[in-house]
N, C-alpha and C positions, 0 to 999 in steps of 0.2 A: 386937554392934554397937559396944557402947563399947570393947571391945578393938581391935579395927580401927581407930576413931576414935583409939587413941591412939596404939597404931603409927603411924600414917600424920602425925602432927603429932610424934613424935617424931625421924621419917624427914625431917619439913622442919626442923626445928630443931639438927640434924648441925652440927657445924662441917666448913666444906668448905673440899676441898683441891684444886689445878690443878697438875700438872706437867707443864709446859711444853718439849720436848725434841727439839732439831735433830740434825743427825748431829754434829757434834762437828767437832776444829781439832787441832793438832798444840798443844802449849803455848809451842813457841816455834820460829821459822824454822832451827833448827839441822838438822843431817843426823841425829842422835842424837836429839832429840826427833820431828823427821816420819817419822824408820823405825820408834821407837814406836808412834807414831799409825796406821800402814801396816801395821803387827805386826798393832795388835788387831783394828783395822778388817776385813782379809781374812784374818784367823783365825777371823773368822766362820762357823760354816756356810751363814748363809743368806748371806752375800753372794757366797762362793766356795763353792761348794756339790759338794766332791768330798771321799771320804774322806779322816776324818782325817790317814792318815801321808802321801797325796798332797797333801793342801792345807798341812800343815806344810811337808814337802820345797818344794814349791812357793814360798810366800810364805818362806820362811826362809831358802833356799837360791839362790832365785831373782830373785825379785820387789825383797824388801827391801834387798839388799844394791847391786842395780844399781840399782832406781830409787830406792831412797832418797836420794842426790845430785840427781838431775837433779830430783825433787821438791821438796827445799830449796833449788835454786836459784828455782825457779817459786815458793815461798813468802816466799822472798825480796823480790824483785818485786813479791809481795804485799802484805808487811806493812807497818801505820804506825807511827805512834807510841806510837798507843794498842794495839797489837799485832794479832791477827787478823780481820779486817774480820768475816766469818761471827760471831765473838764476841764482838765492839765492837757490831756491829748486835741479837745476841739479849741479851746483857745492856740495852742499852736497851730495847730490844722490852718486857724483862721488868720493867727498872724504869718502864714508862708503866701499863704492865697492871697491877703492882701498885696504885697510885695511883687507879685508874679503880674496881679492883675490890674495894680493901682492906674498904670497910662489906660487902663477902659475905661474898667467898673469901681462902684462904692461898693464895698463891703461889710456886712454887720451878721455878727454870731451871735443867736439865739439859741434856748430852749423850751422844748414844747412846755415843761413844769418848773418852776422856780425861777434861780437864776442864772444868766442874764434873761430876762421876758421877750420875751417879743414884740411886744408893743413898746421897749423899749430899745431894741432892733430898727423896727419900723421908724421909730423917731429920728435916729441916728442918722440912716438913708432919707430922710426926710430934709433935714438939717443940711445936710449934704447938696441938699437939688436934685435930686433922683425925682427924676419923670418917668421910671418905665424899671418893674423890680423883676425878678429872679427869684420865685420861693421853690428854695433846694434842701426840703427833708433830707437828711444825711441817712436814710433806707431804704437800702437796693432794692428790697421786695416789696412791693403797695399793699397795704395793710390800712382797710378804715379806722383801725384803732392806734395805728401810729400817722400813716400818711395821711390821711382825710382829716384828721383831728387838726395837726399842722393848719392845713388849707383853710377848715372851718376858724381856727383861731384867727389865721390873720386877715380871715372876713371881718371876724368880729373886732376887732384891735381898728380896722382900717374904716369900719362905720364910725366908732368913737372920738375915732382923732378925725373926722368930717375930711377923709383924704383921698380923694378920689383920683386914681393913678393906677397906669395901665399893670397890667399882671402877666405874667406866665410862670410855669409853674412845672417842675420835674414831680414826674409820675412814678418813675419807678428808674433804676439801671441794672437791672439784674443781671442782664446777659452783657452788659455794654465789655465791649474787646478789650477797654483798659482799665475797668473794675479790674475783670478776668485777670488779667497781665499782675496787676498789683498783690491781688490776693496769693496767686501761685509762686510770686517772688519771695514771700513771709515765709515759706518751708524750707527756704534755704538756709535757718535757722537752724532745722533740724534734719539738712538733705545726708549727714554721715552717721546718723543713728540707725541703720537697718530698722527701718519702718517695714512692719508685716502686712498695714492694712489703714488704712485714710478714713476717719471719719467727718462727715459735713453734720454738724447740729446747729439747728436754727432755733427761733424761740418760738413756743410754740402760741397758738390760739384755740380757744372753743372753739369744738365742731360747729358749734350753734353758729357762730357768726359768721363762716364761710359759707355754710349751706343758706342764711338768710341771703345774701349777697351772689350768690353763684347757683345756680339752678341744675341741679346734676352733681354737685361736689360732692367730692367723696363714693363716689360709686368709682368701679372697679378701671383701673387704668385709665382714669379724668385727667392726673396730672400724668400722664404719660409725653406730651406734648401741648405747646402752647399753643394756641388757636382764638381764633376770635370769639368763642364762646368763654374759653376762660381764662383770656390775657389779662386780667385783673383779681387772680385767687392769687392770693397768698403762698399755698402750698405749691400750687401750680408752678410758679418765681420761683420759688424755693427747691424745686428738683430741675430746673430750667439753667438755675447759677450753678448747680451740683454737674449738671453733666457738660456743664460748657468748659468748667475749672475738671473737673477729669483728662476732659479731651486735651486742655491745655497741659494737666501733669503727665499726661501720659497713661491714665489708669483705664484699663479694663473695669468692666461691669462688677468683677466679682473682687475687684480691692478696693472697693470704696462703700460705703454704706451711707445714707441720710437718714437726719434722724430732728427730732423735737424735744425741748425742755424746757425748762420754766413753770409747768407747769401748776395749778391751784384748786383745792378743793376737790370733790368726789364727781363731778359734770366730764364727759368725756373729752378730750383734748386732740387736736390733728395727731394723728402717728405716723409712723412707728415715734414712741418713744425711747429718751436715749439712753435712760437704766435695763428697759431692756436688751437694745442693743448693743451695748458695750457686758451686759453677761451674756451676751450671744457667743460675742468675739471671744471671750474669755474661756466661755465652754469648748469654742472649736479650737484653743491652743492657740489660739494671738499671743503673743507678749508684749509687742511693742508696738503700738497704736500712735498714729496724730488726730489729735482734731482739732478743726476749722469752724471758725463761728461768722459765717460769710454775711449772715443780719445784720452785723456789729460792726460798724465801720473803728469802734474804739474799743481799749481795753474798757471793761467796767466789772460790776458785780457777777454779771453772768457769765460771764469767760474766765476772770479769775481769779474766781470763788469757786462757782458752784462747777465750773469744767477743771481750773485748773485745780482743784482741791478736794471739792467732795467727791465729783465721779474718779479724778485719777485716785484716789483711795480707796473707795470703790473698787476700782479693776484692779488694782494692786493685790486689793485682799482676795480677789477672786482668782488670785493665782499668775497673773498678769504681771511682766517684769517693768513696765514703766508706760505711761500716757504722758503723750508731748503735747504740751497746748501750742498752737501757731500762734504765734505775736497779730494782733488784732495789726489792722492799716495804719491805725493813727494821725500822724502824720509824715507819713515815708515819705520820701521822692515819688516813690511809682503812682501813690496814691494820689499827690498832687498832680501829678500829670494826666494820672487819667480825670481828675477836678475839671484841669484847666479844658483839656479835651471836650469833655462834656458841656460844660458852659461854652464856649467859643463856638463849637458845633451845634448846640440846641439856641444860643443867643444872640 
């Protein structure tokens, strides 16, 4: 019994580690650094998930060379002063969390592609005395091409550096009460614009890769609710945040709509998609629309580019008097609280 007893007070007296880790940015709006970015990003398996000489051929010979221009033009566009919004927003993100959390935990901000690395994360915490880490994917919904990639990397980072040290590891917060809270505070933004109709767009994934991974997906009313068959789909999360953040705005069934984008190439993609939902909206007399990119804990390309610019254009020209983009979480109050929430409760 006193051995137990002191295992167990040993195991609270850890110094503990958080790494904090978004998908990553190009490091700079050049065509040469976001074909980088593009290189590593879909040389992935799990994001482009075909054999290797096909997914090399592919993104090397393909992918990278053509759209790595018309991407640095969009990042372009993008960037400020202080450089990549996604990385302007997680380095604050990660210097408020420090500050809130520094009498626990060590904290260190990574990226799944480029930089800051991860294994240069992991060192950080290392450096520190961290005996026991925290790997916190900043994505609400589990996705083996965002989330599992994470986890896989910093297996392989933590073989390398011969560092053998305990783990846990957030899975998902899709539904969590102070996600919820945080993201439904960002429309206060736009709570005096006579909004006619709510849209939620996530980014989307090949059919392929949920149906490989989920047995049943995609058949009729799967992601109707969560269940233990398929608490780890994608899409599933992704209508699970949408009607939790409903119930929180207060919206009925029939003013809100979910939807998917991002999407690549002529392979079918999860839907409803969101060019055709928003000329749905537009055909039935919408005018004035929000959407929510509830994936996206940060501003980045996909929220405000391709939502806040090409589809609100988009709807514009289809007769539509204005599309409101919600301000991603970034680094708000609310969002650090539900942070702190989360880590303190799961760690």
């Amino acid at each position: 019994m006193i051995g137990i007893k002191y295992c167990m007070n040993n195991l609270e007296n850890m110094k503990k580690g958080i790494l904090l880790v978004n998908l990553g940015t190009p490091d700079s709006s050049s065509v040469r650094d976001v074909r980088r970015f593009l290189r590593e990003f879909l040389m992935d398996p799990l994001v482009v998930d075909m054999p290797l000489i096909a997914r090399w051929l592919l993104v090397n010979c393909l992918i990278v060379p053509f759209r790595g221009p018309k991407s640095a033009a969009e990042y372009q566009r993008l960037w400020t002063e202080e450089g990549s919004p996604l990385k302007v927003h997680s380095v604050a993100l990660s210097t408020k969390m420090t500050e809130r959390l520094k009498d626990k935990y060590s904290l260190a901000l990574a990226m799944r592609y480029q930089s800051p690395t991860i294994s240069a994360g992991l060192q950080e915490l290392r450096d520190a005395g961290c005996e026991e880490l925290l790997i916190f994917p900043l994505f609400p919904q589990y996705a083996e091409a965002t989330t599992l990639s994470v986890f896989n990397k910093v297996d392989e980072d933590l073989k390398t550096m011969g560092w053998s040290v305990k783990i846990k590891q957030i899975n998902n917060f899709a539904t969590d009460t102070g996600f919820i809270n945080a993201l439904a505070s960002q429309a206060d933004s736009i709570e005096t614009k006579k909004i006619d109709h709510t849209v939620f767009s996530y980014h989307g994934l090949p059919e392929r890769q949920l149906k490989k991974i989920n047995n049943g997906c995609l058949k009729e009313d799967c992601c109707e609710i969560l269940n233990e068959k398929n608490h780890n789909c994608y899409r599933a999360q992704c209508f699970a945040t949408s009607r939790a953040l409903a119930e929180k705005m207060q919206l009925s069934k029939e003013q809100y709509s979910v939807c998917f984008q991002s999407r690549q190439g002529n392979i079918p993609w999860i839907q409803p998609y969101v060019d055709d939902v928003i000329t749905d909206l537009a055909k039935q007399g919408h005018r004035k629309i929000s959407v929510f990119s509830p994936a996206f804990v940060a501003d980045c390309l996909e929220t405000t580019i391709e939502i806040g610019h090409t589809y609100r254009n988009m709807f514009k020209e289809l007769s539509g008097d204005e599309l409101y983009l919600v301000p991603g979480l970034n680094s708000s109050d609310a969002w650090c609280d539900a942070l702190e929430s989360i880590i303190t409760n799961d760690y």
